[in-house]
PyMOL CGO cylinders between C-alpha atoms (Angstrom):
from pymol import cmd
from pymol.cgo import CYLINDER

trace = [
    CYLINDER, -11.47, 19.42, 73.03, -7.82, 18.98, 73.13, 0.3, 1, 1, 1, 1, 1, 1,
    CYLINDER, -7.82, 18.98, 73.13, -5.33, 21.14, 71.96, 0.3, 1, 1, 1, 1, 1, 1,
    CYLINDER, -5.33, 21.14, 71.96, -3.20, 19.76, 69.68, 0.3, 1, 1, 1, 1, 1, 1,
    CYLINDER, -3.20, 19.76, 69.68, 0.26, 20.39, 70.56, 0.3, 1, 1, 1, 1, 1, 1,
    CYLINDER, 0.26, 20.39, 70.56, 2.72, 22.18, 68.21, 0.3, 1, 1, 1, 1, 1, 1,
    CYLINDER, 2.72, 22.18, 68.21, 5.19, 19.00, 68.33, 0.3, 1, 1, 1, 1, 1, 1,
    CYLINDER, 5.19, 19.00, 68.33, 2.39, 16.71, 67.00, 0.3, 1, 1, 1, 1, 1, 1,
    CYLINDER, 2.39, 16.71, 67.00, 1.63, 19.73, 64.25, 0.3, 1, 1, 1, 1, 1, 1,
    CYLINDER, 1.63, 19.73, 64.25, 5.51, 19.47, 63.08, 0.3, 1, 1, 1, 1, 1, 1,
    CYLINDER, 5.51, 19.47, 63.08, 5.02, 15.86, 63.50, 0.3, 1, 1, 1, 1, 1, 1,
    CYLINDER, 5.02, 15.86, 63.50, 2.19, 15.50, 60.75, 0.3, 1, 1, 1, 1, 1, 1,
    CYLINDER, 2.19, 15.50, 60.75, 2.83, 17.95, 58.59, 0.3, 1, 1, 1, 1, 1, 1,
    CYLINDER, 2.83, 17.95, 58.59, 6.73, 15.86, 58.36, 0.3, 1, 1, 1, 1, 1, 1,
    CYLINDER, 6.73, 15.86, 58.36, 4.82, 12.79, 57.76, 0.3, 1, 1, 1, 1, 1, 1,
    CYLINDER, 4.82, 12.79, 57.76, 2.16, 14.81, 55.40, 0.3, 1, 1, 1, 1, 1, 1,
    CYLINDER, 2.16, 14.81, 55.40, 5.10, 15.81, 53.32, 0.3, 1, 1, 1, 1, 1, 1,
    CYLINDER, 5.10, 15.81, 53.32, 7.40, 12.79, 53.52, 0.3, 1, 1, 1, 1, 1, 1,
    CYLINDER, 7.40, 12.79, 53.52, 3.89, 11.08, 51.72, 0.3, 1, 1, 1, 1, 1, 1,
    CYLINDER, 3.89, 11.08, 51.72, 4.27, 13.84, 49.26, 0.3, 1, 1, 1, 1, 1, 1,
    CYLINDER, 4.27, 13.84, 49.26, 7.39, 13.60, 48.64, 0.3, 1, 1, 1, 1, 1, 1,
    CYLINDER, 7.39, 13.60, 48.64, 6.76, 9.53, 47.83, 0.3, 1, 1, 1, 1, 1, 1,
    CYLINDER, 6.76, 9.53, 47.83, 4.20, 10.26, 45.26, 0.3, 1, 1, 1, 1, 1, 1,
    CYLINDER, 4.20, 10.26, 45.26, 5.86, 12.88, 43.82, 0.3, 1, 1, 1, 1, 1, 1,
    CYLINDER, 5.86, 12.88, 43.82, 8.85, 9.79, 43.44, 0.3, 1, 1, 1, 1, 1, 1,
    CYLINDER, 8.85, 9.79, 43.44, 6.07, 7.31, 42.34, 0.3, 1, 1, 1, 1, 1, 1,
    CYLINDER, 6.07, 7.31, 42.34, 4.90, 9.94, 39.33, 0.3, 1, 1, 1, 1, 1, 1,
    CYLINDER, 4.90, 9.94, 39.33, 8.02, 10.63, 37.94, 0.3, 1, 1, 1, 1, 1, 1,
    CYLINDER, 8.02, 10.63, 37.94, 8.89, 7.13, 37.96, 0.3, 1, 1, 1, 1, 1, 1,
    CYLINDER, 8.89, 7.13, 37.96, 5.44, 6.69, 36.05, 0.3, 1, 1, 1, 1, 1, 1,
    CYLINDER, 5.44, 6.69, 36.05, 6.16, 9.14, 34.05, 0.3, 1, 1, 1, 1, 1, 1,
    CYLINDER, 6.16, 9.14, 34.05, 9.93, 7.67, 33.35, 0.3, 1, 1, 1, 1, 1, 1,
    CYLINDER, 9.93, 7.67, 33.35, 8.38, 4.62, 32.46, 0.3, 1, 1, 1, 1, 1, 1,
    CYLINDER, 8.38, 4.62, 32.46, 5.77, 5.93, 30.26, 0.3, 1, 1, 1, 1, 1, 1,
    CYLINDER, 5.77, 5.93, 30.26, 8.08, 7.68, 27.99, 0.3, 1, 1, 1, 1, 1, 1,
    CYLINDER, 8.08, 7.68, 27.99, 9.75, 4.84, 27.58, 0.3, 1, 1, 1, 1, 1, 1,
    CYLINDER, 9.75, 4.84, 27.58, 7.12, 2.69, 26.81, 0.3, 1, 1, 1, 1, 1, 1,
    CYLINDER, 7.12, 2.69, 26.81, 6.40, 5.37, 24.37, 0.3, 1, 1, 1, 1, 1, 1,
    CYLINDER, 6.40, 5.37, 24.37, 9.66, 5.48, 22.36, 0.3, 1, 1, 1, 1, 1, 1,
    CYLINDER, 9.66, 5.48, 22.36, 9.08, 1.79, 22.39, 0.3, 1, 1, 1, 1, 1, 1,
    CYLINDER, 9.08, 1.79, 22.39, 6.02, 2.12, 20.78, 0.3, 1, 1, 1, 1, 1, 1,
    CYLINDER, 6.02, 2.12, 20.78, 6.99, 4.59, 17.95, 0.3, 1, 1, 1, 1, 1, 1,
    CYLINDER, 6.99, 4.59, 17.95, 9.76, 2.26, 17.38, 0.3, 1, 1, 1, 1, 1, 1,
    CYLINDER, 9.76, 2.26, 17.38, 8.01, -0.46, 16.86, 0.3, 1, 1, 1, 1, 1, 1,
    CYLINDER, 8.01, -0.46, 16.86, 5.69, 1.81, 14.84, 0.3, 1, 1, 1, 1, 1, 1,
    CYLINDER, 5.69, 1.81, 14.84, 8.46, 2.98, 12.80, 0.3, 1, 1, 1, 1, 1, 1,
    CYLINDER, 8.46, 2.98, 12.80, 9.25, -1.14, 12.22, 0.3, 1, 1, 1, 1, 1, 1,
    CYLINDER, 9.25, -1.14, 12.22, 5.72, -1.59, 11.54, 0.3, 1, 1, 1, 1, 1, 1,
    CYLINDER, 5.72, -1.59, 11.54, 5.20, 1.07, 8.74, 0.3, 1, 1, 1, 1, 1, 1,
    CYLINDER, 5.20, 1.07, 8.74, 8.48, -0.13, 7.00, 0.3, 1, 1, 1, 1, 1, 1,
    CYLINDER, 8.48, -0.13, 7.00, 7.52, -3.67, 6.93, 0.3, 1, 1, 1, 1, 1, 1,
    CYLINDER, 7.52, -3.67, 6.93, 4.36, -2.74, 5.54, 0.3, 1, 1, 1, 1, 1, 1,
    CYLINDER, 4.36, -2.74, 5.54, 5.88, -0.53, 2.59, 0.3, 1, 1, 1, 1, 1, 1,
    CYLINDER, 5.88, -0.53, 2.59, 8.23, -3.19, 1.81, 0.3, 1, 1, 1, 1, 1, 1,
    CYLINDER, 8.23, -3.19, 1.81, 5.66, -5.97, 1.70, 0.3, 1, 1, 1, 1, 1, 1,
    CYLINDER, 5.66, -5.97, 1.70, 3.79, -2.91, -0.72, 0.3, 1, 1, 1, 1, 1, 1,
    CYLINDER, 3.79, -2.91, -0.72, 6.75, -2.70, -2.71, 0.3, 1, 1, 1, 1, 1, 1,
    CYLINDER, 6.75, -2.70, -2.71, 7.05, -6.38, -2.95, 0.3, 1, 1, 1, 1, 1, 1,
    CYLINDER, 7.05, -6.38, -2.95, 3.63, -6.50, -4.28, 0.3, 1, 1, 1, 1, 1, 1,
    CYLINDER, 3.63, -6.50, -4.28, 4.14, -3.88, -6.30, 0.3, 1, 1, 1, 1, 1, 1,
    CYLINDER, 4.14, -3.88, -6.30, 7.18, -5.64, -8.02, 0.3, 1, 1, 1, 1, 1, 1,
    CYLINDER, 7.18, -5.64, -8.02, 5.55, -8.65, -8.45, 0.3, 1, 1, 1, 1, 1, 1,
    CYLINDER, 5.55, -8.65, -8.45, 2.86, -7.06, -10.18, 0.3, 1, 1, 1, 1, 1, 1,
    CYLINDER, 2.86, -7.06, -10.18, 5.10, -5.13, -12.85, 0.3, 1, 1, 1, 1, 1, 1,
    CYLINDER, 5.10, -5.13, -12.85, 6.95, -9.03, -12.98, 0.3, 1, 1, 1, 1, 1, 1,
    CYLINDER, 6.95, -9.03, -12.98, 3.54, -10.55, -14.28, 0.3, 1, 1, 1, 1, 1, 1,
    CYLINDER, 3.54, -10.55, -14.28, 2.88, -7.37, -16.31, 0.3, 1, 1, 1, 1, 1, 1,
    CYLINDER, 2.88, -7.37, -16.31, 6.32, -7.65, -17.93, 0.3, 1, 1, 1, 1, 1, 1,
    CYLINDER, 6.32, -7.65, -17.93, 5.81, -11.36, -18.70, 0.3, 1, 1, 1, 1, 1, 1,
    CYLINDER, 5.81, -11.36, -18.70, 2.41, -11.03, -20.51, 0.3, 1, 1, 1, 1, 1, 1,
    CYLINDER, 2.41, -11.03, -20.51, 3.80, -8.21, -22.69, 0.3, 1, 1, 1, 1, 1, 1,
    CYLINDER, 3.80, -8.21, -22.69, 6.58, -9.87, -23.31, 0.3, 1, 1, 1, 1, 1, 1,
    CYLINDER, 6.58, -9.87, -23.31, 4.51, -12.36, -24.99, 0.3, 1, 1, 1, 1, 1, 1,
    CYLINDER, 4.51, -12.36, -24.99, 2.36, -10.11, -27.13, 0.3, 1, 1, 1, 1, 1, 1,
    CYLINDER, 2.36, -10.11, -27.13, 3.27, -9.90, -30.90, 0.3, 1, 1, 1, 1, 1, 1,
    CYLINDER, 3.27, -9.90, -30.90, 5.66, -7.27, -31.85, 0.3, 1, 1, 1, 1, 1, 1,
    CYLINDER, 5.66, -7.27, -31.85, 5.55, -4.52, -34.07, 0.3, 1, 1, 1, 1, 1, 1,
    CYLINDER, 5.55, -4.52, -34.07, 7.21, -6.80, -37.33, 0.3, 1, 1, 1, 1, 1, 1,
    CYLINDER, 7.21, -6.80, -37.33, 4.23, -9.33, -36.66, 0.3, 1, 1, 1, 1, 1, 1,
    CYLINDER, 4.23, -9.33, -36.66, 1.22, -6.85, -36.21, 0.3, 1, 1, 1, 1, 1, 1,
    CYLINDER, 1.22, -6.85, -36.21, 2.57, -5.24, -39.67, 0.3, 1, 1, 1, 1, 1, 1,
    CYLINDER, 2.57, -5.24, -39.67, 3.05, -8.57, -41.17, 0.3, 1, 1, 1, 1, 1, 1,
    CYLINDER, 3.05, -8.57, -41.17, -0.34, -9.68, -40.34, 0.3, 1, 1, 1, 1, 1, 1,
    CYLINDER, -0.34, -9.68, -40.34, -2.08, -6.26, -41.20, 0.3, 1, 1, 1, 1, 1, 1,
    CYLINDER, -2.08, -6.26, -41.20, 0.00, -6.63, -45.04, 0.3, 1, 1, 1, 1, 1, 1,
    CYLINDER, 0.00, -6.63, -45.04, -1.17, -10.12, -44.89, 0.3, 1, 1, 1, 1, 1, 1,
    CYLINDER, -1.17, -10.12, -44.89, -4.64, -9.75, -44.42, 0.3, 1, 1, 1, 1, 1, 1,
    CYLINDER, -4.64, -9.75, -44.42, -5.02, -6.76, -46.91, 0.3, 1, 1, 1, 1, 1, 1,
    CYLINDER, -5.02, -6.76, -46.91, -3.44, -8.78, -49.79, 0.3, 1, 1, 1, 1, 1, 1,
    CYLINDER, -3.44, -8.78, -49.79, -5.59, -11.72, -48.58, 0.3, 1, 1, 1, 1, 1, 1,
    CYLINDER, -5.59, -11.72, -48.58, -8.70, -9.24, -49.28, 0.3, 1, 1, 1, 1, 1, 1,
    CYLINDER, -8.70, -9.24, -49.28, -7.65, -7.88, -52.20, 0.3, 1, 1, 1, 1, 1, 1,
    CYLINDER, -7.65, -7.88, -52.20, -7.23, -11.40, -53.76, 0.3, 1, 1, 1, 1, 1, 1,
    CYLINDER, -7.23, -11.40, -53.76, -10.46, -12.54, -52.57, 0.3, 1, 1, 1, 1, 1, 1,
    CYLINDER, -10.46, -12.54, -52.57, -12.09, -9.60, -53.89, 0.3, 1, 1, 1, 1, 1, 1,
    CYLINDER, -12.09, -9.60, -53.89, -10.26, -9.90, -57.37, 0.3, 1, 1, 1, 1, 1, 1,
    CYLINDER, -10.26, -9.90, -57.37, -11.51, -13.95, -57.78, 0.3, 1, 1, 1, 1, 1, 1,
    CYLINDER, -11.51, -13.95, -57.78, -15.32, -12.86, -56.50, 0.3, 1, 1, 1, 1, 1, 1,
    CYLINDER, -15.32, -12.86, -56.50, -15.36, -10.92, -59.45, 0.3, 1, 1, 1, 1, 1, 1,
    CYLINDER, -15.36, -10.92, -59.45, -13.48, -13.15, -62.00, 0.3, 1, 1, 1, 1, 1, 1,
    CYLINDER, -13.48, -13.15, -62.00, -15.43, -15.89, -61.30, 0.3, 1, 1, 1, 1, 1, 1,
    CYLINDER, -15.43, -15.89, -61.30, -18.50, -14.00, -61.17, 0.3, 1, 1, 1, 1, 1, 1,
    CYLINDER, -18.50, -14.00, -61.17, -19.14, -14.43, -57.33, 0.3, 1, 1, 1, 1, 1, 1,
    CYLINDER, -19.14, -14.43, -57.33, -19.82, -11.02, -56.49, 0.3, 1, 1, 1, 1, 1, 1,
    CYLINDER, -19.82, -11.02, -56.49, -24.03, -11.75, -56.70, 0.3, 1, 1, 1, 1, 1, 1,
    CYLINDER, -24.03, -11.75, -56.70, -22.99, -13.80, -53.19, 0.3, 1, 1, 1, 1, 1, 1,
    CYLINDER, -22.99, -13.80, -53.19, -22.41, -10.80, -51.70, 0.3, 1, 1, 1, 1, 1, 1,
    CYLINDER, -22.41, -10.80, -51.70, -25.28, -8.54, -50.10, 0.3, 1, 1, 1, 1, 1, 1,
    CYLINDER, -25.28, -8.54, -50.10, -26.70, -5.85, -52.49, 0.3, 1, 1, 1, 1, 1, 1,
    CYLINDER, -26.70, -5.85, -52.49, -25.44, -2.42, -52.53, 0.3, 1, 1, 1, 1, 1, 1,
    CYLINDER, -25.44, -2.42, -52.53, -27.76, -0.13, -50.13, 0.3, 1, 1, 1, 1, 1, 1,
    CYLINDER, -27.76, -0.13, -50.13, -28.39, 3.21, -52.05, 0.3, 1, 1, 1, 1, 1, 1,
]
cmd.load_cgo(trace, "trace")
């Protein structure tokens, strides 16, 4: 065997740790990049999530819209008590000409 001389020694362990010293560079360039790549993606995340709640609240608005517009077009109070007084003196003069006319046999018998 030959012995390995203490120049060639220096010699690798100088190009051992001049390789070291290059990945060492490489990984925190990697590691540079990779956080930025990462506020990249939580901004774009951020963008994402806000899109998406205002395309919610846009849907959501729309909704109430429609809502709005089919209750807008239900009777009011006035003509749900105008109707209800309607129909009850409707009845009542019905049932006053069944019996003055003697039309009350057209209606079922009395159970009981």
């Amino acid at each position: 065997m030959t012995a390995i001389s203490a120049n060639q020694l220096f010699d690798q362990l100088a190009r051992i740790e001049d390789k070291t010293s290059r990945i060492e560079d490489k990984y925190a360039r990697s590691e540079a990049l990779l956080s930025r790549v990462e506020d990249k993606v939580e901004g774009a995340t951020g963008r994402m999530n806000e899109a998406a709640r205002q395309s919610d609240l846009a849907a959501l608005r729309n909704e109430v819209r429609g809502l709005a517009e089919r209750t807008r077009r239900l009777p009011g109070t006035g003509a749900l008590v105008l109707t209800a007084v309607i129909t009850a003196v409707l009845t009542v003069a019905l049932m006053v000409a069944l019996q003055r006319f003697n039309l009350d046999q057209l209606l079922p018998p009395r159970a009981g």
